[in-house]
C-alpha positions as CSV (number, residue, x, y, z in Angstrom):
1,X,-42.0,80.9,-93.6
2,X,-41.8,83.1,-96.7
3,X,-42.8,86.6,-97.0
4,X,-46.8,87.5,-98.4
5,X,-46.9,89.4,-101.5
6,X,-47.2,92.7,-99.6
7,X,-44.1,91.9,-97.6
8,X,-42.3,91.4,-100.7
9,X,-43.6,94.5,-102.2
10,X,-42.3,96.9,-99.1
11,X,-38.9,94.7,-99.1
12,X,-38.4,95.1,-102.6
13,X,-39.3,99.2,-102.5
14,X,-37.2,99.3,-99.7
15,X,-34.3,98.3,-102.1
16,X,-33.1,95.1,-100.8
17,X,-31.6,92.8,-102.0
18,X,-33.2,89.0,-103.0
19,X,-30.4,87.7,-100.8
20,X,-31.2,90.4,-97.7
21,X,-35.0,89.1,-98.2
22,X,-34.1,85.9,-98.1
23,X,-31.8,85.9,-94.9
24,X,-34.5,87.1,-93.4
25,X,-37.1,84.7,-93.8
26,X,-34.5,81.5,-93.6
27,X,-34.6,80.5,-97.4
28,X,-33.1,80.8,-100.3
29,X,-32.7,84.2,-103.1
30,X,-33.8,81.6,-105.9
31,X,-36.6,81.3,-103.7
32,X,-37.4,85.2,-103.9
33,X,-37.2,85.1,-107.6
34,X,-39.7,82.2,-107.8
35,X,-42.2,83.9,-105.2
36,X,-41.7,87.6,-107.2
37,X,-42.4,85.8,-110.3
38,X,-45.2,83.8,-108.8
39,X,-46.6,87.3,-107.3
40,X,-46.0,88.8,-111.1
41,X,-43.7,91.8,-109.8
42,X,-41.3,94.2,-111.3
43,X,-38.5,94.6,-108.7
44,X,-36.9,97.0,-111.2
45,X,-39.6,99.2,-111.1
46,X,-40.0,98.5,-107.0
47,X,-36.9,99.2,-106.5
48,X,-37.0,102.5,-108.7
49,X,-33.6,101.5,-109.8
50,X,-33.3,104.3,-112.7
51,X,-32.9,106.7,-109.4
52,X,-29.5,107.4,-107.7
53,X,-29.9,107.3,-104.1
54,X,-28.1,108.9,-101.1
55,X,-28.0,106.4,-98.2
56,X,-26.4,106.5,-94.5
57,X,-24.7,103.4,-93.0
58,X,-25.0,103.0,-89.0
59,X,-23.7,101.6,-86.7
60,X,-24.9,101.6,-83.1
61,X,-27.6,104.5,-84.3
62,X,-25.3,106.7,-85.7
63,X,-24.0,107.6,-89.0
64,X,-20.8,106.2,-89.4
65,X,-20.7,106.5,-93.5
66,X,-23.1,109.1,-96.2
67,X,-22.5,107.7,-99.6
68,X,-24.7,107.7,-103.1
69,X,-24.9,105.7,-106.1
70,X,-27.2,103.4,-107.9
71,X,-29.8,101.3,-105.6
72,X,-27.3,98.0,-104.6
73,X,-24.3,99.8,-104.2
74,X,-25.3,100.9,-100.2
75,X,-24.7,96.9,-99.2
76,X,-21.7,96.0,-101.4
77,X,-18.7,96.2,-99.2
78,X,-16.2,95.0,-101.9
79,X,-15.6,98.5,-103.0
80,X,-14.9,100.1,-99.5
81,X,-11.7,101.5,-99.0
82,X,-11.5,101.7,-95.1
83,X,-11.1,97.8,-94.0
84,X,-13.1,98.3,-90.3
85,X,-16.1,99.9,-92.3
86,X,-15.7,96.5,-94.8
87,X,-15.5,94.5,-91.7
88,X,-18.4,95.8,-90.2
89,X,-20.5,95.6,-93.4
90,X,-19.3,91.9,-93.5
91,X,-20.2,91.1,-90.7
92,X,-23.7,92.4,-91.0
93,X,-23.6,94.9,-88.7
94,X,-24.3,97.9,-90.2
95,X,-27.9,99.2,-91.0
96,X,-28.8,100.8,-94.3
97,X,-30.9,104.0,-94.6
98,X,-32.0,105.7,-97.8
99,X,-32.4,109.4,-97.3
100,X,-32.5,110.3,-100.9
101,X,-34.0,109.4,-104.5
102,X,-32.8,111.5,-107.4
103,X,-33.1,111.5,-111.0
104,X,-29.8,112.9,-111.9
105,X,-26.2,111.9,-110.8
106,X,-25.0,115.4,-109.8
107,X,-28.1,116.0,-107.4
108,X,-27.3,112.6,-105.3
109,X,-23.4,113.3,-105.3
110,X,-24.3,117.6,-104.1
111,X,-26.9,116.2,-101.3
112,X,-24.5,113.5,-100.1
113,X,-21.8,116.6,-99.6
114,X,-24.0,118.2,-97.8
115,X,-25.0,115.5,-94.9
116,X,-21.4,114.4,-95.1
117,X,-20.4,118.3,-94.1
118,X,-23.8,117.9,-91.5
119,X,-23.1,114.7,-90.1
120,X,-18.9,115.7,-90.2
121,X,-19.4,118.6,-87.7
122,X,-21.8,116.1,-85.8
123,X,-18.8,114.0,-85.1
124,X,-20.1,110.7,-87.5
125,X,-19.3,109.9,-90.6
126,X,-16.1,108.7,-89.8
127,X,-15.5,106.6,-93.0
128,X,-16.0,109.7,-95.4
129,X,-13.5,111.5,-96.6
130,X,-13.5,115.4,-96.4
């Protein structure tokens, strides 16, 4: 089964990727493309990617990981340093959460300081560095 057009929308404005929407409905991402052409949709502009964005990695409900960056970077696990947090992301077990959309840099990297401090005194957030 492939995902309606509204599906694709909230997938898409959720900030997924074509590959995360396809796992999830069993097909391919060239499938996605041809269905967000088919649907006529900007993911660009769904996926606000001209924002930086402050996200939280879990991991059994809690925050394991506050990072920021551009929209993709939250799933790539190529660039993490600490190799169980790389493992984990491998193997697809931990969630995503956007908490934050900015429209400059600096504002993303001084809010994710601030919920690394939060979530640091919390006990989580064991993958960020102080």
């Amino acid at each position: 089964m492939l995902p309606r057009k509204e599906e694709l929308i909230e997938h898409l404005s959720n900030k997924m990727t074509n590959q995360d929407i396809a796992r999830i409905y069993g097909t391919t991402f060239q499938k996605i493309i041809q269905l967000i052409k088919r649907y006529d949709l900007n993911p660009n502009e769904l996926r606000r990617v001209n924002k930086y964005t402050v996200y939280l990695h879990l991991f059994n409900n809690q925050v394991v990981y506050v990072g920021s960056g551009v929209w993709y970077r939250c799933r790539r696990y190529t660039n993490r340093r600490n190799s169980e947090h790389k493992q984990l992301m491998r193997d697809g077990k931990i969630e995503y959460k956007f908490v934050g959309e900015f429209d400059r840099e600096e504002d993303a990297r001084n809010y994710e300081k601030e919920l690394i401090k939060k979530y640091k005194e919390l006990g989580q957030a064991k993958f960020n560095k102080i």
